[in-house]
Every structure is written in C-alpha cells, then in structure tokens.
C-alpha positions as CSV (number, residue, x, y, z in Angstrom):
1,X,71.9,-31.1,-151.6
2,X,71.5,-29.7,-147.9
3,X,73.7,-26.5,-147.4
4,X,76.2,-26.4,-144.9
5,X,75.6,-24.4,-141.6
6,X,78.5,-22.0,-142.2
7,X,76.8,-21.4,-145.9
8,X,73.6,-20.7,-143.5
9,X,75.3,-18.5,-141.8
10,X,77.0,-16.5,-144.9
11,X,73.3,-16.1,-146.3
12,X,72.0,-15.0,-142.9
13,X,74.7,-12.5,-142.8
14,X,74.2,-11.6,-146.5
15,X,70.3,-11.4,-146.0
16,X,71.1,-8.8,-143.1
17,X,73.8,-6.8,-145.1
18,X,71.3,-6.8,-147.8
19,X,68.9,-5.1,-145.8
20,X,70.8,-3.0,-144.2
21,X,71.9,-1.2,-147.6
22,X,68.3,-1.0,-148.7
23,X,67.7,1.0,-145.5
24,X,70.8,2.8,-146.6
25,X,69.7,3.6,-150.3
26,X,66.2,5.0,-149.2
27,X,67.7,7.4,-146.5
28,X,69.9,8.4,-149.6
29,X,66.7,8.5,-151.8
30,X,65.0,10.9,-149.5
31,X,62.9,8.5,-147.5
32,X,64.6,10.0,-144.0
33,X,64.1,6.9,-141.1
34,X,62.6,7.7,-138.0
35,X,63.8,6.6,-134.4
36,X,62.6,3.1,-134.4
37,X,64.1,2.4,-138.2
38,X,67.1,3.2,-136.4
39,X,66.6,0.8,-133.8
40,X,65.6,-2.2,-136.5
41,X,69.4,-1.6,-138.0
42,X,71.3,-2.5,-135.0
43,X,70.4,-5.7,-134.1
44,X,71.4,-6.4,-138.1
45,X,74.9,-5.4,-137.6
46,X,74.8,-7.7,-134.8
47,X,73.7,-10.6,-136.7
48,X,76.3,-10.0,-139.2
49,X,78.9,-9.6,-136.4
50,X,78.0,-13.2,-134.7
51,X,78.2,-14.2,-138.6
52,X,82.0,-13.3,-139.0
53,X,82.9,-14.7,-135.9
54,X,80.8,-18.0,-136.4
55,X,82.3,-18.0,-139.9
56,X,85.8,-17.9,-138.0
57,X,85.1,-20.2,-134.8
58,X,82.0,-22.0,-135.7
59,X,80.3,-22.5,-132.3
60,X,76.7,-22.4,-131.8
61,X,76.8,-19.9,-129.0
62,X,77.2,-17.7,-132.4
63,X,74.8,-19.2,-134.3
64,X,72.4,-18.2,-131.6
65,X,73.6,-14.8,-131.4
66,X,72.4,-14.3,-134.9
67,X,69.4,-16.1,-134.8
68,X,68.4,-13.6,-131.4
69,X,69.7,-10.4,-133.4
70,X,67.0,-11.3,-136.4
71,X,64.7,-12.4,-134.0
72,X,65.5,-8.7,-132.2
73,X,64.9,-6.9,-135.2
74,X,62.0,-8.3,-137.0
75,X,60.2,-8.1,-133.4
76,X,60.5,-4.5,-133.6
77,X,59.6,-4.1,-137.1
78,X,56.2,-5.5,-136.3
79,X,56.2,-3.6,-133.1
80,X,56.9,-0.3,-135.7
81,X,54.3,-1.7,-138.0
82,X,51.8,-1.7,-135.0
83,X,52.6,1.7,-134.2
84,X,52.1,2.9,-137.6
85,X,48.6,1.3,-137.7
86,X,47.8,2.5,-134.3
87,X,47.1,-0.8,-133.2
88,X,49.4,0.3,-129.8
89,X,51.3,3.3,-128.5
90,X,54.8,3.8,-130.0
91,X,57.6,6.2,-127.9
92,X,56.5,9.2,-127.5
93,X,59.4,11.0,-128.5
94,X,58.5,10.1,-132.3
95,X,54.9,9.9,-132.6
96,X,52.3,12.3,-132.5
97,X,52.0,12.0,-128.5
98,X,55.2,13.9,-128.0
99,X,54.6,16.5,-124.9
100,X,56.0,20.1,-126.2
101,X,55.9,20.9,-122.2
102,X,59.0,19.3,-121.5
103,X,60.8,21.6,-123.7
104,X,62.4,24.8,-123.0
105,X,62.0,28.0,-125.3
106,X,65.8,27.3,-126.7
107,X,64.6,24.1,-127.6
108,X,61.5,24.9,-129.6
109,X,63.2,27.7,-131.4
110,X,66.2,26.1,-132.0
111,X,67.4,25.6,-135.6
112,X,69.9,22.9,-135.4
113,X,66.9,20.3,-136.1
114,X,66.6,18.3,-139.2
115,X,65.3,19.2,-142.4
116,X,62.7,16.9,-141.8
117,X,60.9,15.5,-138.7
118,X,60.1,11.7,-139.6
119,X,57.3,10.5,-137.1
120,X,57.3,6.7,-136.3
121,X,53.6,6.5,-136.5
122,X,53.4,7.7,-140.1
123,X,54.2,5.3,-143.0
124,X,56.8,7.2,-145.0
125,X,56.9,4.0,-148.2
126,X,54.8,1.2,-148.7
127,X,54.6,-2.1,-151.4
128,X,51.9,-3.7,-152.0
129,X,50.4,-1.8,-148.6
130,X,53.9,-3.1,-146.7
131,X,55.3,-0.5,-144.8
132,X,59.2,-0.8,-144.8
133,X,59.1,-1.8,-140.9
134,X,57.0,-4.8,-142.5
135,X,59.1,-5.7,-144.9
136,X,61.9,-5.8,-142.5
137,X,59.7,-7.6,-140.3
138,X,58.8,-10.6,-142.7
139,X,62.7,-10.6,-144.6
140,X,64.0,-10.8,-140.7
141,X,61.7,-13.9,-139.3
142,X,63.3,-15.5,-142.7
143,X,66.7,-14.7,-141.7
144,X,65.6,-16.2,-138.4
145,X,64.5,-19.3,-140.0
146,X,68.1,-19.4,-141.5
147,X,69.8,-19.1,-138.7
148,X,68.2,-21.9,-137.0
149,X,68.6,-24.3,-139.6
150,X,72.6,-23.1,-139.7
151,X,71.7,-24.1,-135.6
152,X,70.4,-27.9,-136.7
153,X,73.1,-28.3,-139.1
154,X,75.8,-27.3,-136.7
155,X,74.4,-29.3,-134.2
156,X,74.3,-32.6,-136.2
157,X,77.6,-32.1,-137.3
C-alpha cells in the first residue's frame, strides 16, 4: 500500500515535531544549545508550518516549502557538524575565534550572561560518535526524502 501525500506530509511534520522536542528535552536535561542549534530549530517550525497549511490546502507550493525547510536544517546540521570537527570555520561569535576586542569593559564584566557559555565548535552529546547536529542532519535529509515523495504523490494525483 503507497501512503498518500497528505499522510507524507503528516509524518514529515511529525518527524520535525519530533525533533524539535528532543532538542527541547536535552536543553531541559542540561545539555544547554549553542547559537547554531538554535538556528537548526527554525527551519523545523517552518516545515511543520508549510505541513498545516498543505494538510489544509494541499498544493505543492507547500509541499516544497517543507521539503526546503528540512533541506534548510539538515544543511546546517552538517555545516555545525563541520565546525565541531574543525573541518571549516564556524561564526565567530560561538566558537573559540571570538575577538574579546570588540567588547567594552561593561561587557566583559557584566553578569547578566548565562550560566553556561555553550561554544558551537565543542560537541556537548554524542551516540555512537554522532554529535546531535548529526543526528539532526541524517533524521532531516530523511524528512527531506519524505517530503519529496509527499511532492511525487501530489503530483500524480
């Protein structure tokens, strides 16, 4: 039996919901996120945006909305995963290139900071040696792969 491409669309939104609470339940675990783990949780509240309204209106211009908001966020959970292997340069306002010259004396004694400073280029949990920006990376390109096939079924009708 060949699912439907609005029950593509309902997992795809499910996979991103999914992941989003796992980021979720580690920041309430203790495992703080660091600028880019912010960035990877945006384009999944898109996704599952474009998945209500393609649920509602099914038109592929929503189908492909989702499918570039996974494709958004898995490409920068590899681009975090490179950063925290030092295969490239992350930002440099979160990795251990950040310039303490640009900041005033308020600034560097200020103590409205966090508890903890969470630097991108450090892995903070790993499974089976995948960092959580790779995980997010390899369940994201899946989602993508959902999302197109929700694309072919829409598209054959």
């Amino acid at each position: 039996m060949t699912a439907t491409s609005r029950q593509l669309v309902a997992l795809a939104a499910i996979g991103s919901g999914a992941l989003l609470v796992g980021a979720f339940i580690f920041q309430a675990l203790g495992y703080a996120p660091c600028q880019m783990c912010y960035w990877q949780r945006w384009p999944h509240g898109m996704a599952i945006a474009f998945a209500v309204v393609a649920l509602y209106d099914m038109g592929w211009v929503w189908i492909v909305g989702g499918a570039i908001s996974a494709a958004a966020t898995s490409g920068l959970g590899m681009f975090h995963v490179g950063v925290e292997n030092k295969w490239w340069d992350g930002p440099a306002s979160c990795t251990g290139g950040g310039n303490l010259g640009n900041m005033s004396g308020n600034d560097l004694l200020s103590v409205d900071v966090m508890d903890k400073l969470v630097m991108c280029d450090e892995v903070s949990w790993a499974l089976f040696g995948i960092s959580m920006p790779g995980w997010n990376f390899l369940f994201s390109a899946g989602l993508v792969v959902i999302w197109l096939l929700a694309l072919r079924q829409h598209l054959r009708g």
